[in-house]
C-alpha atoms as one frame of an Amber mdcrd trajectory, in Angstrom:
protein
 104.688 -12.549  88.344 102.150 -13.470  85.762 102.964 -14.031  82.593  99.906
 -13.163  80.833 100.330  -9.541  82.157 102.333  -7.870  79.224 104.071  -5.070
  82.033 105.749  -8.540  84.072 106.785 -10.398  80.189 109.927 -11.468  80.776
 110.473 -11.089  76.997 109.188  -7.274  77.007 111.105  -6.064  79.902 114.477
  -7.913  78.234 112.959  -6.016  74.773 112.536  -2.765  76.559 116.387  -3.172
  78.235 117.811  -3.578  75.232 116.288  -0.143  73.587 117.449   1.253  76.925
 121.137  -0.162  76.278 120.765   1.724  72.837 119.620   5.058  73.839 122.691
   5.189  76.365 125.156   3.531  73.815 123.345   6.733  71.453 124.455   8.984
  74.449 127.638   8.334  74.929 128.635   7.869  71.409 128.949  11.710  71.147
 131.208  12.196  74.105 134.508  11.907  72.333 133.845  14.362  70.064 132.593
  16.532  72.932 135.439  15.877  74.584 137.747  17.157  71.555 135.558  20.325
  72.177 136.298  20.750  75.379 140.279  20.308  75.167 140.141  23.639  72.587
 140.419  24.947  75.971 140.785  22.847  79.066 142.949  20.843  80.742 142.500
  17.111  80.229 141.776  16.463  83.847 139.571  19.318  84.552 137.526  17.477
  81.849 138.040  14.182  83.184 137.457  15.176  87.008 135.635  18.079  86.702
 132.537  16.798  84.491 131.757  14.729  87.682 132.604  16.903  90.126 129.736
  19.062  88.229 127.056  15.816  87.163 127.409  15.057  91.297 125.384  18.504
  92.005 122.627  17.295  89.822 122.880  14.160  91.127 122.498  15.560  94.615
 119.530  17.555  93.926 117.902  14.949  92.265 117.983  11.884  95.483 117.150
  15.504  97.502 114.157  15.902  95.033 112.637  12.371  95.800 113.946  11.815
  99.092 116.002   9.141  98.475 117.066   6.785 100.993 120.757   5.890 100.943
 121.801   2.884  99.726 122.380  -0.390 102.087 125.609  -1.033 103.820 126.297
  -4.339 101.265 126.013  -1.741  98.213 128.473   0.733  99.205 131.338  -1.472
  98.319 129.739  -1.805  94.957 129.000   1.999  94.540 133.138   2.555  95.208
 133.584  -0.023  92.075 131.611   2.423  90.004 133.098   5.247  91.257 136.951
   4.085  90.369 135.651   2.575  86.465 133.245   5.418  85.342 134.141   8.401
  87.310 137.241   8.425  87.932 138.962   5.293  85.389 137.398   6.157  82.368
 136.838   9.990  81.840 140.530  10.701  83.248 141.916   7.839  80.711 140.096
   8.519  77.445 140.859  12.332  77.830 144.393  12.145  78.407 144.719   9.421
  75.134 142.679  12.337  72.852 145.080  14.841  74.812 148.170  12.412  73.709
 146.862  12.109  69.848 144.703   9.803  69.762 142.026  11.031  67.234 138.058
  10.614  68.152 137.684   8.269  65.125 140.354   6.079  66.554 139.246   6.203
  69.930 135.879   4.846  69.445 136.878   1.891  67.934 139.526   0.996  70.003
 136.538   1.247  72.966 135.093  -1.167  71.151 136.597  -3.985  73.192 134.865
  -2.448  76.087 131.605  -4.613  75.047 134.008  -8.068  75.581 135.523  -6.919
  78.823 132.163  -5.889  80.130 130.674  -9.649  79.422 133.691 -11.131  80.978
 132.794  -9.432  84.476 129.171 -10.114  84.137 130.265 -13.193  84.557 132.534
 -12.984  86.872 130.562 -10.483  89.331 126.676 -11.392  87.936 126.266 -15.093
  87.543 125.754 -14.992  83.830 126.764 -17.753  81.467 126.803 -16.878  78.067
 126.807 -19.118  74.960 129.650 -20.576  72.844 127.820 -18.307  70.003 128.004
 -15.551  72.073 131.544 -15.878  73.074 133.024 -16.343  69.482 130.938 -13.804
  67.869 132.521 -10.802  71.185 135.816 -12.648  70.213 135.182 -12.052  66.379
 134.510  -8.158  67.540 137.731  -7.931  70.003 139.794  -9.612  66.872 138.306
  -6.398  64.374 139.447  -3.906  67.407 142.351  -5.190  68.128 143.578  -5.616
  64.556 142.805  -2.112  63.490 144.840  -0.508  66.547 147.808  -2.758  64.981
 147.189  -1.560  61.605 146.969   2.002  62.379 149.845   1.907  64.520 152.294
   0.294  61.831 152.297  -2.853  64.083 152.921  -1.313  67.684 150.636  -0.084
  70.152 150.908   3.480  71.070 150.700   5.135  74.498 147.691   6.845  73.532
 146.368   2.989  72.616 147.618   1.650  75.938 145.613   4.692  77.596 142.433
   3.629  76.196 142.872  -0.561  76.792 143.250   0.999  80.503 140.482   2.916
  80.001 137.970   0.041  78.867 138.881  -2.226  81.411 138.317   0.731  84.267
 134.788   1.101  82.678 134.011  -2.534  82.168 134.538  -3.110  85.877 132.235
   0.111  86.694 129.679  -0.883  84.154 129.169  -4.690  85.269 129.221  -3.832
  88.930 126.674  -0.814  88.556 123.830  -2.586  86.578 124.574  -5.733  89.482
 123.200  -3.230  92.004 120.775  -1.756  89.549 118.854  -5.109  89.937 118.387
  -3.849  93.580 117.772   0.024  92.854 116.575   2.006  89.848 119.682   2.924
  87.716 119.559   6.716  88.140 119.987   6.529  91.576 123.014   3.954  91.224
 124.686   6.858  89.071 123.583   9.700  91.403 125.084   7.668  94.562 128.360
   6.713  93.244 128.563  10.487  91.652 127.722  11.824  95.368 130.222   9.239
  96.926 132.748  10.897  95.035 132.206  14.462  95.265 134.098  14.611  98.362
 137.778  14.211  95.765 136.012  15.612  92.927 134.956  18.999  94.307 137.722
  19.916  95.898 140.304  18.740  93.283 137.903  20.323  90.381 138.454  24.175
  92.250 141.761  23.354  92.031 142.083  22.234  88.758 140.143  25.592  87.766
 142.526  27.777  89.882 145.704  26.952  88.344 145.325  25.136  84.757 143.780
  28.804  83.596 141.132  27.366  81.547 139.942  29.081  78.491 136.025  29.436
  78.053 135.441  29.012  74.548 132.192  28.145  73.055 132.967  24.951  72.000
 134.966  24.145  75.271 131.577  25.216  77.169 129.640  23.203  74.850 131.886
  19.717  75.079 132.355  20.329  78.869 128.538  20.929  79.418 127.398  17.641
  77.279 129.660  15.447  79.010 128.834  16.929  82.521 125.059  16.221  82.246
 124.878  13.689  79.642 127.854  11.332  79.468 128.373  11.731  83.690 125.391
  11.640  84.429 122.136  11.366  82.153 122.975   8.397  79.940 123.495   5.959
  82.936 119.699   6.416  83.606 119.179   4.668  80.348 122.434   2.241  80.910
 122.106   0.784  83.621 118.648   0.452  83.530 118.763  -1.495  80.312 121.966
  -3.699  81.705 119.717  -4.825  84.433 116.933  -5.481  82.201 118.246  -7.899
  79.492 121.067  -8.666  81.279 124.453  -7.484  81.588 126.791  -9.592  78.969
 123.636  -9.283  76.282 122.659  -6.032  76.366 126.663  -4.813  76.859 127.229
  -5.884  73.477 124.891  -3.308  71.849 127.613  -0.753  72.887 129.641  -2.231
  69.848 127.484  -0.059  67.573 128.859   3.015  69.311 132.276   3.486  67.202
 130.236   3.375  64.480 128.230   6.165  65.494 130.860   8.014  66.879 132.818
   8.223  63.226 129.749   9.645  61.972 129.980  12.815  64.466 133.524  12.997
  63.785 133.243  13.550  60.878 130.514  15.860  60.717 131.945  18.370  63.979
 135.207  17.136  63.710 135.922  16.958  60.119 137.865  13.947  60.631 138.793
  12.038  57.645 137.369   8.251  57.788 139.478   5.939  55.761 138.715   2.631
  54.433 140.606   0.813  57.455 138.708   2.607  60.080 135.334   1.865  58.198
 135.930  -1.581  57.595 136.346  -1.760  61.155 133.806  -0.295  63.044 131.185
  -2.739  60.068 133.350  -5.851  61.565 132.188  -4.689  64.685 128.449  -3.917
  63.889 128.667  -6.871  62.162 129.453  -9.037  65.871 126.955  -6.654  67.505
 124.059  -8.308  65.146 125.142 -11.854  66.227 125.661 -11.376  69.662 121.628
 -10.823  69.990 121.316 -13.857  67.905 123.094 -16.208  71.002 121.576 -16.985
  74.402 122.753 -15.816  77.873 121.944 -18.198  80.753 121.912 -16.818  84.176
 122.885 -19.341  87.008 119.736 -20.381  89.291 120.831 -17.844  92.188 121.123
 -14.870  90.196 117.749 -15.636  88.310 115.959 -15.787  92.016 117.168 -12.530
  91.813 116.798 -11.399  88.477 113.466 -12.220  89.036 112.574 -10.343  92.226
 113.971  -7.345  90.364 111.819  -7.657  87.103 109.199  -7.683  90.010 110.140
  -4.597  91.141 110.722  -3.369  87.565 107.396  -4.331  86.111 105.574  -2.768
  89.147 107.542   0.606  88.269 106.509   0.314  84.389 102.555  -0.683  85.705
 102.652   2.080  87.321 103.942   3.963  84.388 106.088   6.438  86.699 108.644
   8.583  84.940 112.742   8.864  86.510 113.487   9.935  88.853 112.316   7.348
  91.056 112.428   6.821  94.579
């Protein structure tokens, strides 16, 4: 890989992952309130299963569209990770705490641990070593989560609070393990793999979800169930995991601090959710630890960067070639 070739910088593909990181974190910051939407008239678990069982046809039609060959044996392990934290783990989770009371605003920054949990497993499944820096500055972020769940729930933690912890770890586990093997494979096709793996419980338990939960059609149900079928199922992992891979899994994880902050500006505007002082000071502690974060360095033990660097290899030849996703 030659430096001198701006496509194969280390620094611009690490630059370019951590925009990536931002336009998923963008994504998914609107899939609470979409959520909200879609309980005006569905059952919390044909939301949480059935938004899969739907993102696994486009998934399906889009390895069909490139011919796409399947992954290797060593992955599939992997792929069933994904499929239990983001499939399964976190969409059934989050749903049933916003079906148990749990407002939007609340929600998001409670999920803003997720960024902590997610650089524990990259080191524990990745090889990556981050900094003292880095460490006190995801600790300073947990601390601002943590607190406000305590504050807002007059000192006790709340089933709907215990529903979303769950919920964080299930994702952090599916996010860590998922940009691992998107160092092997382009990120969309980690997504579309796991959501294809799945289908198999998904499909089957989604018609019978519709069959006897008599689910009410409304606009706004449509609407929510729609944009987290294609977009926070499916579409924002393209940008995800690509951008995990990229800059690196602990680094670029902690971008995703920013998204309660985001998502208390949409509920607010579609939800009409009141945002008190608490719940802004806390999602600005949190942007705050976001800023520092990319301020600290991440070091990558010498086996993973042999293969770090094979896959910026195989990333810089896709960007040279300036190809658009899908992939094959």
């Amino acid at each position: 890989m030659r430096n001198e070739d701006s496509a194969t910088d280390p620094t611009r593909i690490a630059l370019g992952g951590l925009w990536l990181a931002s336009l998923g974190v963008l994504i998914y910051s609107f899939t609470f309130p979409a959520t909200v939407f879609g309980l005006e008239g569905l059952d919390p678990y044909l939301i949480g299963i059935g938004r899969s069982a739907a993102a696994s046809a486009l998934a399906a039609v889009a390895l069909l569209a490139v011919r796409a060959r399947p992954p290797r044996r060593d992955q599939w392990l992997g792929l069933a990770v994904v499929c239990a934290g983001v499939i399964f783990g976190f969409p059934v989770l989050t749903t049933l705490a916003l079906d148990h009371g749990a407002s939007s605003a609340h929600s998001a920054v409670v999920i803003g641990l997720l960024p902590a949990a997610t650089a524990v497993l990259a080191v524990l499944r990745a090889g990556e070593r981050p900094s003292r820096a880095f460490w006190l500055a995801s600790a300073a972020g947990a601390a601002c989560v943590t607190g406000f769940a305590l504050v807002r729930g007059a000192g006790q933690v709340s089933a709907a609070d215990l529903l979303l912890f769950a919920a964080l770890l299930a994702a952090a586990a599916g996010y860590a393990e998922g940009a691992r093997l998107a160092r092997a494979m382009p990120g969309w096709r980690v997504i579309s793999w796991a959501l294809v793996l799945a289908a198999p419980i998904t499909v089957p338990v989604t018609v019978w979800l519709l069959a006897t939960t008599d689910p009410q059609w409304t606009g706004r149900a449509a609407l929510g169930f729609g944009y987290v079928t294609a977009f926070s199922a499916y579409l924002g992992f393209f940008a995800w995991y690509e951008g995990l891979a990229r800059a690196g899994i602990a680094r670029a994880s902690q971008v995703q601090l920013a998204q309660p902050l985001l998502t208390l500006v949409w509920s607010g505007i579609f939800l009409n959710e009141l945002i008190d002082a608490t719940t802004a000071v806390a999602a600005v502690g949190v942007l705050v630890c976001v800023a520092l974060t990319q301020r600290t360095r991440v070091r990558r033990t010498q086996d993973d960067s042999r293969a770090v660097a094979e896959s910026d290899d195989v990333t810089a030849s896709r960007l040279s070639r300036s190809s658009a996703w899908p992939t094959n």
